[in-house]
N, C-alpha and C positions, 0 to 999 in steps of 0.2 A: 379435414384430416390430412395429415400430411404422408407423403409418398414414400414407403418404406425404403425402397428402391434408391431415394435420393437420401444421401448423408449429410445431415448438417455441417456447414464448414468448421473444423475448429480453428481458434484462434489464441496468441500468449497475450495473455494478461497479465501484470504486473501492480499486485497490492502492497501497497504500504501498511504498516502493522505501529501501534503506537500504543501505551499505556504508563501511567503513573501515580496508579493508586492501588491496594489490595496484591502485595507482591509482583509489581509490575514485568519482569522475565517470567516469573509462571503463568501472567493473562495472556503475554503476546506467544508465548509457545504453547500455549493449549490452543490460543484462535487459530493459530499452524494447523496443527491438529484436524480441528474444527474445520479451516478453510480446505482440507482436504478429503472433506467426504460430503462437498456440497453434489449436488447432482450435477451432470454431464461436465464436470469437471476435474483435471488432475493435477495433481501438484509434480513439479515439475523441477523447480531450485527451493530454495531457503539460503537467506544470507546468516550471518551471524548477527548477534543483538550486538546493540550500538546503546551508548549512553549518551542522552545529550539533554543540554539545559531547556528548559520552556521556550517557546518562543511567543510574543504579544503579549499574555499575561506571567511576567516572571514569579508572582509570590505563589511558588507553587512547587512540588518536587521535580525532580529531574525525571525526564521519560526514557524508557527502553524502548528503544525502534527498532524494525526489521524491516526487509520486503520480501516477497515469493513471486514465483514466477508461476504462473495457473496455463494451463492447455486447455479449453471450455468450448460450448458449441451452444451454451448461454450468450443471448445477447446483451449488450452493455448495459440497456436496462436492467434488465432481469437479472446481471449479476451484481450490480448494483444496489437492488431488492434485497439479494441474497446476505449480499456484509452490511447493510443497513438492519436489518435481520438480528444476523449475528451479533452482532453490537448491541441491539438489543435484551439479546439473551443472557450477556454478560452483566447486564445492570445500568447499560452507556443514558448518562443524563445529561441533557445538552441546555445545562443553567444560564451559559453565557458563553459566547465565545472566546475560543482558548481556554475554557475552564477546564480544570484538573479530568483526567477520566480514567476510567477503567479499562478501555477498549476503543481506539480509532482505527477505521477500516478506512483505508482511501484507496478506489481506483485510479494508477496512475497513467496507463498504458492498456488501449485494447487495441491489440496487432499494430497496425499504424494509421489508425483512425484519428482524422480531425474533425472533431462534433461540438455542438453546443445547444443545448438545451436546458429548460428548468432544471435546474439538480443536478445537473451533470454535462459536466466540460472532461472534453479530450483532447490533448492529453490535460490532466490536472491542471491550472492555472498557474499554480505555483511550486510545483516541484522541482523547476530549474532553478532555484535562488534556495531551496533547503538542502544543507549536506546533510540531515539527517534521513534525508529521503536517497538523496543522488549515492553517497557513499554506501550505503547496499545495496543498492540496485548496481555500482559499479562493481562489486562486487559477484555476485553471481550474472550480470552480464556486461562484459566489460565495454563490449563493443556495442555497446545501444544504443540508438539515435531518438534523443526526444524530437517527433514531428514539427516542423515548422523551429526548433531552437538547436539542434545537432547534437556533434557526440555528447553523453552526461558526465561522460571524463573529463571532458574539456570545460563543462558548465561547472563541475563539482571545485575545479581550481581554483574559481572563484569564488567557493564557497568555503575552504577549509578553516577559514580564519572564525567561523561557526562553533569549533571545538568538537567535535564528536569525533566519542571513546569508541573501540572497539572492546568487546568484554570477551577475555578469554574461554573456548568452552569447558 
C-alpha cells in the first residue's frame, strides 16, 4: 500500500494524436477529450490539427495530427496502457503497418526520460524525422528539447520539406 503522506511525482508527457478514417478532426479531438479524463492525469496544452500526407503506406487518405501536453503521476507504462486502451476503444485495428486508422496514440515524451523496453522507447524512435509530429509539439512548446537529439525546432527544419498543413480553427 502506498504512503499517503508521499505524493507521486508528476511528470509532462507529450502524446501525439493521429487519424484518417471515420471523420478524422472529429476522432483526434474527441481522443483530446478522452485523453483528458484519463486518471491521475491533466491536460495541460493542445496544438492545433495539422494535415499531412501518409507516411510508408501512401494509398491511403491524408491524416489529421495533433499532440497534447499531459501532467500525470502514471508511469510510462501505465500510460502507455492507458492510450493503447483508448485506441482501442475507438475501433484502432492494426492490419499492417502504416495502415489506415482510426485513432493512433503515440507517446512521444515522458518528462526527460531515456528508456527502452518491449513496446516502448523514450523518447519515440522516430519523432525527430516526422513534421507531423515535431510541428505541434513545436507549437505548444516551443522550447522543447527531444533527449539525446535537441531542440525539436531545430529538428522540425529539417523536416518541413514533409508538407504539413496547419488547419485553421
Amino acid at each position: 500500500m502506498t504512503d499517503p503522506a508521499i505524493a507521486p511525482v508528476s511528470e509532462r508527457a507529450f502524446v501525439a494524436l493521429g487519424s484518417n478514417l471515420a471523420n478524422p478532426a472529429a476522432q483526434v479531438t474527441r481522443a483530446i477529450e478522452r485523453l483528458a479524463t484519463l486518471p491521475q492525469t491533466r491536460l495541460l496544452a493542445r496544438s492545433s490539427l495539422y494535415r499531412t500526407a501518409p507516411v510508408g503506406y501512401a494509398h491511403q487518405p491524408d491524416f489529421i495530427n495533433a499532440v497534447v501536453l499531459l501532467k500525470t503521476t502514471l508511469t510510462p507504462a501505465a500510460l502507455l496502457a492507458a492510450l493503447l486502451e483508448l485506441e482501442a476503444s475507438f475501433g484502432r485495428k492494426r492490419a499492417f503497418r502504416n495502415a489506415p486508422r482510426v485513432l493512433d496514440l503515440d507517446l512521444l515524451l515522458y518528462g526527460e526520460l531515456i528508456h527502452h523496453e518491449p513496446g516502448l522507447t523514450l523518447p519515440h524512435p522516430r519523432m525527430h524525422e516526422r513534421a507531423f509530429v515535431l510541428a505541434p509539439l513545436v507549437e505548444i512548446a516551443p522550447d522543447c528539447i527531444i533527449p539525446g537529439r535537441g531542440p525539436a525546432r531545430n529538428l522540425l527544419e529539417g523536416c518541413l520539406h514533409q508538407g504539413v498543413q496547419r488547419i485553421a480553427a
